[in-house]
MARNUDREN-616559 format. One line per 4 residues: for each residue x negated, y, z of C-alpha. Coordinates in Angstrom, 2 decimals, always signed. Last residue first. Example, Ala and Ser with C-alpha at 12.3 -4.5 7.8 and 13.67 -1.06 7.14 Angstrom:
# MARNUDREN-616559
-13.67 -1.06 +7.14  -12.30 -4.50 +7.80
This chain:
# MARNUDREN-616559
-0.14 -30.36 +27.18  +3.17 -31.03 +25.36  +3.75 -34.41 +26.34  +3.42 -33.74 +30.63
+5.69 -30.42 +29.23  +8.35 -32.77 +28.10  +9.06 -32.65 +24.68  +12.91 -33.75 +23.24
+12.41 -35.58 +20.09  +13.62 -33.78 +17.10  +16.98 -32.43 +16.15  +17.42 -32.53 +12.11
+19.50 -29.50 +11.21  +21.86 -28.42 +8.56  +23.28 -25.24 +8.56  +26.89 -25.58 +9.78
+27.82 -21.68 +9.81  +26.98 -21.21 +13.63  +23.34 -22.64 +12.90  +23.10 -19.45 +10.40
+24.62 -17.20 +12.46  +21.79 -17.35 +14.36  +19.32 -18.06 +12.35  +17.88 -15.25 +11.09
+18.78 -12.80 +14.53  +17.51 -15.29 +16.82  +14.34 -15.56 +15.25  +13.61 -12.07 +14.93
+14.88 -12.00 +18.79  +11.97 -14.44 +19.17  +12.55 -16.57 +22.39  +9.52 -18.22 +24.15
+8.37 -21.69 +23.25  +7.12 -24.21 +26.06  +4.61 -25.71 +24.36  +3.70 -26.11 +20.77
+1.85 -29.56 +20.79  +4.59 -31.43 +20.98  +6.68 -29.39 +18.15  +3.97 -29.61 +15.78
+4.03 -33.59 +16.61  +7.54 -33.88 +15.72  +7.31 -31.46 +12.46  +4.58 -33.96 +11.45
+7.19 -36.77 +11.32  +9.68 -34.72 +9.22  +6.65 -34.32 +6.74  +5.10 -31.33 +5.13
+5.36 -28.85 +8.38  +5.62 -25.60 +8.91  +5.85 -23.52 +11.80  +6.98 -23.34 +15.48
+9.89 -20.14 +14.94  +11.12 -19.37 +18.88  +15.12 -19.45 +19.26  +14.44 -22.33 +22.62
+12.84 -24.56 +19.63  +12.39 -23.74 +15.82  +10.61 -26.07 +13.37  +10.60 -25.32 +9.67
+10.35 -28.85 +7.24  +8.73 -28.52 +3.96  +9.31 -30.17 +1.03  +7.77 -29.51 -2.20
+9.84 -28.83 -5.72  +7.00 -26.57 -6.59  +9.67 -23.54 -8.08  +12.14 -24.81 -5.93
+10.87 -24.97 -3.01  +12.65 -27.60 -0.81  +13.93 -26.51 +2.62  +14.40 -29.06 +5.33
+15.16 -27.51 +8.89  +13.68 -29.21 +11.73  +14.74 -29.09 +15.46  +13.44 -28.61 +19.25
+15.28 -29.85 +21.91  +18.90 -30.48 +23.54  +20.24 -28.08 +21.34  +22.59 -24.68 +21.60
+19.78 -22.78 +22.41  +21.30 -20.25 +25.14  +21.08 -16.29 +24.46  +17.35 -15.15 +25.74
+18.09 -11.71 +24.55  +21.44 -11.40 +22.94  +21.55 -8.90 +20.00  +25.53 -8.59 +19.40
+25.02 -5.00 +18.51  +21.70 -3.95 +16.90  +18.62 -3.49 +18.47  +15.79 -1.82 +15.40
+13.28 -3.91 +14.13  +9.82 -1.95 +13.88  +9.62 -0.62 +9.90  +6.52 -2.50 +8.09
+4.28 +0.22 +7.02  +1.70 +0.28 +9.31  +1.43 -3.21 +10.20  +2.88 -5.29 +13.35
+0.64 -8.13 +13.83  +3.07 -10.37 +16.34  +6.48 -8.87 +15.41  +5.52 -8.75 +11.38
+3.54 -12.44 +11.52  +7.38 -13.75 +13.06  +9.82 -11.66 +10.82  +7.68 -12.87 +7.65
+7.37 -16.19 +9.13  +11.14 -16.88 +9.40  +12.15 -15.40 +6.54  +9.78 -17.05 +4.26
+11.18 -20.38 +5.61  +13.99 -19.62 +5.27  +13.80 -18.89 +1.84  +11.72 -22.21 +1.20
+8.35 -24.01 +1.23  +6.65 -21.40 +3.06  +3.46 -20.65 +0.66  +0.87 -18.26 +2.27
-0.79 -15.06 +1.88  -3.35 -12.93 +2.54  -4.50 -9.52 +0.83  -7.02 -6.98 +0.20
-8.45 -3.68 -0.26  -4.85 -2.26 -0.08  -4.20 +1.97 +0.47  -4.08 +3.06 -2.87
-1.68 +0.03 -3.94  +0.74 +0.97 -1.29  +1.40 +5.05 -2.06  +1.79 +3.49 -6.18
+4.17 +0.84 -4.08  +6.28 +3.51 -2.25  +6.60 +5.24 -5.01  +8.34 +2.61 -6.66
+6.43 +0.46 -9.51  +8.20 +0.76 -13.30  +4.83 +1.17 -15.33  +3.15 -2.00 -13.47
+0.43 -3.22 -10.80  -0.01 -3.45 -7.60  +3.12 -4.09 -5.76  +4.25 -5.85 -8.84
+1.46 -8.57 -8.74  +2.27 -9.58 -4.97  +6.22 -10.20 -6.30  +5.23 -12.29 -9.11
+2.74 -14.26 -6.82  +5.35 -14.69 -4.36  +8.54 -15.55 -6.59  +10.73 -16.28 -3.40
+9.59 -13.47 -2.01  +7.62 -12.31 +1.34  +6.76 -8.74 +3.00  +3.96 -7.66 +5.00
+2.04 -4.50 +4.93  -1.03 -2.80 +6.28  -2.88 -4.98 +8.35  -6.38 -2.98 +9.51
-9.09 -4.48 +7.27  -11.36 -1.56 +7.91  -9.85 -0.46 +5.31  -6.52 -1.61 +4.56
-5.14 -5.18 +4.29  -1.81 -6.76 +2.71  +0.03 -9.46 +4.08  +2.04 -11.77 +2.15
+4.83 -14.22 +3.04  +5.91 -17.36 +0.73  +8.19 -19.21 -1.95  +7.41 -20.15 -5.16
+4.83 -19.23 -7.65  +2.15 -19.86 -5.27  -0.60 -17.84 -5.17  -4.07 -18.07 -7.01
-2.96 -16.43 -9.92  -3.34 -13.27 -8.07  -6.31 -13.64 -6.41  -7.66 -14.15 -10.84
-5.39 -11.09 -11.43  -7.80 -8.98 -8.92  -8.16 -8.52 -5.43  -10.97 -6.67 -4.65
-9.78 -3.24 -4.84  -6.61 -3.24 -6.26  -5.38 -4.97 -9.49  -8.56 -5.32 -11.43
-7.32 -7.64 -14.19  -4.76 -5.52 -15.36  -2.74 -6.54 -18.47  -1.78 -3.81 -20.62
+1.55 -4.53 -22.37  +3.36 -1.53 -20.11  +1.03 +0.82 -19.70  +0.15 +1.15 -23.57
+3.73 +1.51 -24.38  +3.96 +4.34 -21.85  +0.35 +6.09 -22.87  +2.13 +5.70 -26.82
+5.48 +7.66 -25.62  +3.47 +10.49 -23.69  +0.37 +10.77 -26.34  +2.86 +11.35 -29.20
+3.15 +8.99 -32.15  +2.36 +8.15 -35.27  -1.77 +9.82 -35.01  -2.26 +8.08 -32.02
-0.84 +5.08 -33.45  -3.04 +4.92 -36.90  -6.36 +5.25 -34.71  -5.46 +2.81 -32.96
-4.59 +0.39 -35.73  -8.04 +1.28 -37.49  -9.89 +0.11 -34.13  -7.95 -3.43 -34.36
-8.97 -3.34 -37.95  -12.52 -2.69 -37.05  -12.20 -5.98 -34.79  -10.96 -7.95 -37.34
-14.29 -6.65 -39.57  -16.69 -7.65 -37.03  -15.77 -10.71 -36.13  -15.19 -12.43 -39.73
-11.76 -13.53 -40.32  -11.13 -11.09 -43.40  -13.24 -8.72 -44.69  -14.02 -4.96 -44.86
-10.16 -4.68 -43.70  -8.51 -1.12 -44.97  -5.13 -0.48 -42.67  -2.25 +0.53 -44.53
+0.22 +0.56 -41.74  +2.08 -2.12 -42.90  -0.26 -4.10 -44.90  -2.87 -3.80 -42.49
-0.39 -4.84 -39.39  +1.12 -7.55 -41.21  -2.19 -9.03 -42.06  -2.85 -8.72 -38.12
+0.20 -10.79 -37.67  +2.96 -8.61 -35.72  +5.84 -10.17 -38.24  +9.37 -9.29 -37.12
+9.31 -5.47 -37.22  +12.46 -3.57 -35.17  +10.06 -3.74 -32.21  +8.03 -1.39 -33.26
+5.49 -0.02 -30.67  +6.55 -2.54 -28.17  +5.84 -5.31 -30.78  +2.53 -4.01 -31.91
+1.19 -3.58 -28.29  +2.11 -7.46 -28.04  +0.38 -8.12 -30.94  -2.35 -5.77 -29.95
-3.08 -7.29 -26.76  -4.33 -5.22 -23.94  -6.65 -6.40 -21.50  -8.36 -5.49 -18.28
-11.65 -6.66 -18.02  -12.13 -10.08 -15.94  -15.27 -12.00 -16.78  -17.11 -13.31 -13.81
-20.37 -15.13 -14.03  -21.36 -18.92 -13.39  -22.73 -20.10 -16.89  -19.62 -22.28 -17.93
-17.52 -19.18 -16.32  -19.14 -17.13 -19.37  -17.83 -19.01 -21.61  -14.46 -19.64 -19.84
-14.03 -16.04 -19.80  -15.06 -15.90 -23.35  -12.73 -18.30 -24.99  -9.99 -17.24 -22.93
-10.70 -13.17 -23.58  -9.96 -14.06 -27.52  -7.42 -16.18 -27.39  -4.80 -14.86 -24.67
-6.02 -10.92 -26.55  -3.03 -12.32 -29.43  -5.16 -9.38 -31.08  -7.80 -7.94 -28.90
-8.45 -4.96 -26.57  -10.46 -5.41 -23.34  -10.56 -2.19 -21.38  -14.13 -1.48 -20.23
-15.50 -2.25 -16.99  -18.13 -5.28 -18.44  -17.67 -5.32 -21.73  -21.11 -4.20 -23.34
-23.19 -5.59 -19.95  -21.15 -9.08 -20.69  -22.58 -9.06 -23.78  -26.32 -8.45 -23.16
-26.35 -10.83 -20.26  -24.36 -13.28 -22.16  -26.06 -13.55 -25.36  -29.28 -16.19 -24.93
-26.18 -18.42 -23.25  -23.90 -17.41 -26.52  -26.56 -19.27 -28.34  -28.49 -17.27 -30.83
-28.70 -17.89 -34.28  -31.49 -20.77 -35.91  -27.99 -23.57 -37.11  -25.26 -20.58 -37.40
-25.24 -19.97 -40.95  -26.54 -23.45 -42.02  -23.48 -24.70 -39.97  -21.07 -22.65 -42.43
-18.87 -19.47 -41.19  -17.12 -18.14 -44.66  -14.16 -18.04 -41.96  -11.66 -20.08 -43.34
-13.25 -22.22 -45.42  -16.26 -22.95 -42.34  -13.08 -23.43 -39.85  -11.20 -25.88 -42.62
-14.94 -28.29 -42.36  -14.69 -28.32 -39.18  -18.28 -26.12 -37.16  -20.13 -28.99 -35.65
-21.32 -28.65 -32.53  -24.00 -26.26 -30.58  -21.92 -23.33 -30.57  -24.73 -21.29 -32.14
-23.57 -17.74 -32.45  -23.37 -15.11 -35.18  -23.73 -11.65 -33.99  -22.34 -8.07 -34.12
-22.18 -4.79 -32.77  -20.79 -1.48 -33.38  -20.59 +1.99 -32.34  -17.95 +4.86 -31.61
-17.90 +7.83 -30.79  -19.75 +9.78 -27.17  -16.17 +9.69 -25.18  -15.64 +6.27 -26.07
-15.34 +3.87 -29.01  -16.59 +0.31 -29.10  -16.34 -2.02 -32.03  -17.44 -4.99 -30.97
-17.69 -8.67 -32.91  -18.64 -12.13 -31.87  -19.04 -15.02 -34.20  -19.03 -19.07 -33.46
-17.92 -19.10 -30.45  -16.70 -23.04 -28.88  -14.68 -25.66 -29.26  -13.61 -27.58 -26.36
-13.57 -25.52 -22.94  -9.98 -24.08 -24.99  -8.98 -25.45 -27.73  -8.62 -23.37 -30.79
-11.13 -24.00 -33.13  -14.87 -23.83 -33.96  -14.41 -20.26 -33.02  -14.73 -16.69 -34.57
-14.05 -14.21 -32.56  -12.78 -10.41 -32.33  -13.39 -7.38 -29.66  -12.22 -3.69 -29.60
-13.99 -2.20 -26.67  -13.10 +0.56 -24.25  -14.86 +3.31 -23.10  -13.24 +5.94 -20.48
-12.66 +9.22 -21.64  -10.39 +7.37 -24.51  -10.99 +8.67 -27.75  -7.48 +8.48 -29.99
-6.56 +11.38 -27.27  -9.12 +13.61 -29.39  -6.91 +13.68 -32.58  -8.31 +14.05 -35.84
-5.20 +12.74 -37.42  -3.31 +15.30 -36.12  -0.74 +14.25 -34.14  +2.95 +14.26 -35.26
+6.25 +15.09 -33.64
């Protein structure tokens, strides 16, 4: 099945923009915009817009061959500072759409970040939309695209025209292919920026890769939810974001505003403080542990004292050491000698049947330990 080339579904209801640059070069928070192009196509149509830009350094003598771009051409336009406002009112809530998009909304975001404001559309890459679309093509170049798809370019590497092409390509896709099979393909290359409420993918890429606990927030920041991974910020992301989320995480995602987290050094360690922060906070949607046979409430700790359980993360390749006394999870702690003074200034530790359960069978299996100093309570105080 075909759509008709005239096709409302090619307008979204919501505006997005179709954006292309020209730069002094590649390197990002080096070279800087030289041209900026918009096409922008709504509910209303479409419009365009279009400026040189003063990037306030040479333009390479390959750059002005390439692009047509010369100094003299650039020397009395406007700087992209004299453009922000205006630009980042054009953007600003619409979806981002660029070829290899990585470029394009890099060079900006760190534009505008240079003046202090906050770029973060989502984005979809037509290269990568290209390659989902038809993935049986090996070239996703945009001179691929108008040659395969017969796409009509005004010019080539100049702002403006690019970006038409990027409309053009659109256009030619909603009339290819039904709305239920190109929505899918659009879903699954578009990266969102705005993930839930105020966390967004720059909160995201904030986390550690590695291993960790998260706890999500509702309104009225009430705790919601609290799990852990060993790929935290992968695992944060998919709650919020992504065509193959559960129903549990689409019912999730409505509910966060925003989230907490922290690194844990290991598995265990995750383990550990997930169990713990669940049993003392106790969200919504975490299940309440249920008894199980062989539960033993205040069963004996088989050591004279507290002890320290190395984990190293593998995706950081930090160290952390997790101290338990008396069955009761103490924390975390960089340094083997740091573990000693958490444990002195802990207490006297009461038993965590979480606790018990993780690392029970655990200890009985030959886990290795490192016993620490036993603490009087004269020391502990």
């Amino acid at each position: 099945m075909h759509l008709d080339p005239s096709a409302s579904f090619a307008y979204p209801s919501a505006p997005i923009v179709f954006v292309d640059l020209e730069t002094t070069g590649a390197t990002f928070g080096v070279d800087r915009i030289t041209e900026v192009g918009i096409v922008e196509v709504g509910p209303s149509g479409v419009s365009q817009w279009t400026s040189l830009v003063n990037p306030q350094k040479p333009i390479p003598a390959f750059i002005q061959q390439l692009t047509g771009i010369t100094d003299a051409m650039v020397r009395d336009a406007p700087t992209f500072e004299q453009l922000a406002a205006g630009l980042l009112e054009r953007m600003d809530g619409r979806l981002f759409v660029a070829h290899n998009a990585h470029f394009d909304h890099g060079f900006l975001k760190g534009e505008f970040r240079r003046m202090g404001l906050r770029f973060a559309p989502d984005v979809l890459c037509t290269v990568q939309l290209s390659r989902a679309v038809y993935p049986a093509e090996s070239r996703h170049g945009l001179d691929a695209l108008v040659e395969r798809h017969a796409l009509v370019p005004a010019a080539r590497h100049r702002a403006l025209a690019d970006a038409d092409l990027l409309w053009q390509f659109w256009q030619h896709l909603h009339r290819a292919h039904t709305p239920d099979v190109l929505r899918a393909h659009l879903d699954r290359v578009t990266r969102r920026f705005q993930l839930a409420a105020h966390i967004d993918e720059d909160t995201i890429e904030q986390m550690p890769a590695g291993c960790g606990v998260y706890m999500f927030y509702g309104d009225d920041d009430a705790p919601v939810y609290i799990g852990r991974s060993v790929r935290l910020r992968q695992r944060v992301r998919s709650h919020l974001v992504g065509p193959r989320r559960s129903a549990k995480d689409l019912r999730l995602a409505a509910l966060v505003r925003r989230v907490e987290w922290k690194a844990t050094g290991g598995e265990i360690g995750a383990l550990l403080a997930e169990a713990q922060w669940i049993a003392n906070v106790r969200p919504a949607l975490n299940r309440a542990p249920k008894s199980r046979p062989g539960d033993a409430r205040g069963a004996p700790w088989p050591y004279a004292g507290g002890i320290a359980i190395e984990e190293r993360d593998e995706a950081s390749g930090e160290r952390a050491w997790h101290v338990i006394d008396n069955w009761c999870y103490l924390g975390m702690a960089s340094t083997l000698a740091q573990a000693g003074e958490l444990r002195g200034r802990a207490g006297a530790p009461a038993f965590e049947l979480s606790t018990y359960r993780i690392l029970g069978e655990r200890l009985a299996r030959g886990l290795v330990v490192t016993p620490l100093a036993p603490v009087t309570l004269a020391t502990a105080v």
